[in-house]
N, C-alpha and C positions, 0 to 999 in steps of 0.2 A: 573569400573576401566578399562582400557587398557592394551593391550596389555605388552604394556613396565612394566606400573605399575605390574602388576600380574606375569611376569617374574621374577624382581627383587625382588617384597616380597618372592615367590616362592626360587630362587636362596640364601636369606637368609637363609632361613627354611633348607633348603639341606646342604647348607656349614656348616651353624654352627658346627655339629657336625665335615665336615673333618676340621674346624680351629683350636676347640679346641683340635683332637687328631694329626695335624700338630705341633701346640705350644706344644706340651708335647714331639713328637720327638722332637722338635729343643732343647728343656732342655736337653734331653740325650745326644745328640749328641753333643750341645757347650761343653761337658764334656769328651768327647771324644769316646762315649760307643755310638754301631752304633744300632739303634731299628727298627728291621724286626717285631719283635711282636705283631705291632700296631691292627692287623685282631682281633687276637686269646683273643688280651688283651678287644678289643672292644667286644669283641663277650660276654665273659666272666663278663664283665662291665654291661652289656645289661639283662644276663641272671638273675645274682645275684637280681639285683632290681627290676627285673620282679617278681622273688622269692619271695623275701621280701615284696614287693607292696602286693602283692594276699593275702599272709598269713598274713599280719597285719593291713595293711591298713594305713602304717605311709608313706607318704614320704620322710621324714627325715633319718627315716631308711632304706629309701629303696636306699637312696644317700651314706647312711652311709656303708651299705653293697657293694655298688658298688666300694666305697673308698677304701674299707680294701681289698674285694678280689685282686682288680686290684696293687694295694698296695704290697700285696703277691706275685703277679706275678714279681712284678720289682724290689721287694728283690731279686728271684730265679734267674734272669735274672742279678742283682748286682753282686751276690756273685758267678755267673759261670764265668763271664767275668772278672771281678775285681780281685776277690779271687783268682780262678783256672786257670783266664786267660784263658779262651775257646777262640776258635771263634765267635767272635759276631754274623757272620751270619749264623751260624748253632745253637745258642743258641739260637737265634731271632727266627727261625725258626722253632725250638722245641719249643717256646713260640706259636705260632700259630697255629702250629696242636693242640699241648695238649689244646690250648685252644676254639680250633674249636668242637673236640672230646667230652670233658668233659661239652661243652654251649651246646653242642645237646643233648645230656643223659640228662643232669639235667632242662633242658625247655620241656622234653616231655612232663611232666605233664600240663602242663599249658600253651601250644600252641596254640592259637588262641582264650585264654580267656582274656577276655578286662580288665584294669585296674580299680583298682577299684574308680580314677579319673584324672583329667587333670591336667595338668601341670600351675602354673598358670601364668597369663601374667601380665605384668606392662600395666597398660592404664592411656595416658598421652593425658586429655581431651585438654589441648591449643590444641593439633597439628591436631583436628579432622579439621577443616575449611583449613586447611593448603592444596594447589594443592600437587599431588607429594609426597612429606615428610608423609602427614600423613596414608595415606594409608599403608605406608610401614614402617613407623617406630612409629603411635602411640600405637597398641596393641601385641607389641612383646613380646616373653615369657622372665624371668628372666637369663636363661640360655643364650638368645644369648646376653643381655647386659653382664653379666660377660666374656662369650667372646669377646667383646670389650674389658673391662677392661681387661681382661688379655692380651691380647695381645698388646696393653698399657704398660701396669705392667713390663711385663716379655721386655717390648724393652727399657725402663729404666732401668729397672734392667740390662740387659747387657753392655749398653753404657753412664749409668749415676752414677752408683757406683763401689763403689770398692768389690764391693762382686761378681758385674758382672766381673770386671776384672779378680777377682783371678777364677772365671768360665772361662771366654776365655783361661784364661794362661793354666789351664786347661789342656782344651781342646788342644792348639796349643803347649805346649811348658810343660807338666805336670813336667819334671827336674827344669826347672826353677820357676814352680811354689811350690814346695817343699820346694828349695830353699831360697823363700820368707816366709816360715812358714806356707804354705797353707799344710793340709793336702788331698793328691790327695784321697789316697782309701776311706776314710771318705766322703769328698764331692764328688765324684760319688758317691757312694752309695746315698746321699741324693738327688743326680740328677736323677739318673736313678730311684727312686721310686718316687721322684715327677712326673716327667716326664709321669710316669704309672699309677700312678693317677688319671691326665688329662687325659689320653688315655682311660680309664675304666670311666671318666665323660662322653668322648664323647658317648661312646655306650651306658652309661643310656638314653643321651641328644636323640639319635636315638629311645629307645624304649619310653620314657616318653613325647616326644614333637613332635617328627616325623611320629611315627609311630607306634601306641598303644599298642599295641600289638607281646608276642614274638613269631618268626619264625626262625624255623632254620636256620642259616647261614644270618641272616636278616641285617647285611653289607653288605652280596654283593659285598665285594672287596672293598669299601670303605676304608679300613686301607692302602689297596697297593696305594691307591689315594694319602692318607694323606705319604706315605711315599714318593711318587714322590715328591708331594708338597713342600716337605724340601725343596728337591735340586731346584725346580723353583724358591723358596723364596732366594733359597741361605743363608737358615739358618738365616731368617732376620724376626722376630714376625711380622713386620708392613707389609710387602711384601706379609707376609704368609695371610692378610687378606685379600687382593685382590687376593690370586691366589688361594683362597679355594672359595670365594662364585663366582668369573670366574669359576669354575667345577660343584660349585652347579647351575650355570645358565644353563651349559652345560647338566645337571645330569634332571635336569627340562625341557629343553626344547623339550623333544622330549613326554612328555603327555600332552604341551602345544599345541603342532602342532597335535596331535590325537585331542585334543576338537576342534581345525579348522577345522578338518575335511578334513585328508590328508589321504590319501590312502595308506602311507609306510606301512609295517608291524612296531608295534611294537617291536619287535625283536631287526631288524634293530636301531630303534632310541634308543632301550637303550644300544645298542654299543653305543651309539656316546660320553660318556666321557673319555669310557678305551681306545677310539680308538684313541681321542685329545692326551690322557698324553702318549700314545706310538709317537705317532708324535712331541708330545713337546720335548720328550727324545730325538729322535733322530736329531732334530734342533739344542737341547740345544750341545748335544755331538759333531755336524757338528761344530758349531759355536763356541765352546771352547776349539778346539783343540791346545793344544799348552801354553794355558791360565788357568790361576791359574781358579778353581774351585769352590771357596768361602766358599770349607767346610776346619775344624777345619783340621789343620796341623796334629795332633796325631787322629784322627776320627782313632779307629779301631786296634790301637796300644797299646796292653799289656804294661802298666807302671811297670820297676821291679826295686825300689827304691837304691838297691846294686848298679845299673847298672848307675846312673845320672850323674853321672862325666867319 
């Protein structure tokens, strides 16, 4: 294969995981409830099915354990925001340590020991003959298809039903969506724990297909990626799929250029995606001054139901 070819399968393999914990903020957020948690919730997501995997050998359960912890985390993260009305971004942010903290203690045990197997892939024999395509899309894992679908899924759901609507209204206008019989605190709660979910899919998706094996802190910063991402997408699922595997190409290319035989330190090259999405930032913020921002109108806004009229 070439160059290009082994980039872009490469650039799949990496994004996946920041799309599908991209798609799980953009569920919280169309809801109005802002997720800084995404590090701590991955990390957490990562370790649980790390756990699981070793000691039982099920993968099922080792999805299923990733489910429930991450799950729990975005209850805690519902019910400070929603209920008590916190700070979103000091509750997000308590979500991240603690969940930084509590995936290092509990993968001590079992750090640098291999799974007890792989992850498995769809293999889609028409596409082998195929230039191009099949290289890169006939023996992909099951995870990044559902990330396609989801991110599918969830951009219908926003813009083809009415259950997406009463989400936007939500988010932009949660008095008026009351109003309509939606109930707000209810449906955040079930957004912000779907939402977290996906975030705790994406960190198993990291240790089960990416990268075998648990290491401490083994995102990497990857959650702060996925949380820029929102804002490049502009809160938009389909967007969100081209601007996570553009950072997984970016996240790749620099142990592409070490197998050419470049001379940078690696160091150097694996700045190069935190150092794009600081430069994106600051474009994007050059370039929207002034101009609506395309996140949810109430994003970050205590809803206190007394108060809608």
């Amino acid at each position: 294969m070439d160059f290009i070819t082994l980039l872009l399968a490469a650039a799949i393999a990496s994004g996946t995981p920041l799309l599908i914990a991209t798609l799980g903020g953009i569920l919280s957020e169309r809801a109005g409830i802002i997720q800084l948690g995404t590090e701590g919730i991955m990390l957490m997501g990562a370790v649980s099915a790390c756990l699981v995997y070793i000691r039982s050998g099920s993968l099922s359960l080792a999805l299923f354990a990733a489910v429930l912890v991450s799950a729990v985390l975005g209850l805690v993260h519902a019910f400070l925001t929603v209920t008590l009305r916190a700070n979103h971004i000091v509750s997000g942010l308590a979500m991240t340590l603690f969940g930084a903290g509590l995936s290092a203690y509990l993968g001590k045990p079992v750090a640098g020991q291999p799974l007890p197997g792989v992850f498995p892939k769809l293999d889609l024999p028409f596409l082998d003959g195929v230039p191009f395509l099949g290289p890169i899309f006939g023996r992909l894992d099951w995870f990044t298809w559902f990330s396609f679908a989801l991110a599918l899924g969830l951009h219908l759901l926003l813009h083809r039903t009415s259950l997406g609507l009463h989400l936007r209204a939500i988010g932009d206008n949660p008095a008026t969506a009351d109003v309509m019989g939606v109930s707000v605190q209810l449906s955040r709660y079930a957004y912000v724990i779907g939402g977290a979910v996906l975030i705790g899919l994406a960190g198993a998706n990291m240790l089960l297909v990416y990268s075998p094996t648990w290491n401490e802190g083994m995102t990497a910063g990857r959650g702060w990626i996925a949380v820029a991402l929102i804002i490049f997408a502009r809160w938009n699922p389909l967007r969100a799929v081209l601007c996570a595997y553009f950072f997984g190409a970016l996240d790749s290319i620099g142990f592409r250029i070490q197998l050419e035989g470049s001379l940078i330190p690696s160091y150097f090259l694996k700045m190069i995606p935190y150092v794009v999405t600081i430069l994106v930032l600051m474009y994007l913020g050059w370039r929207g001054r002034g101009k609506p921002s395309g996140s949810p109108e109430s994003l970050g806004l205590p809803y206190i139901r007394e108060q809608r009229l």
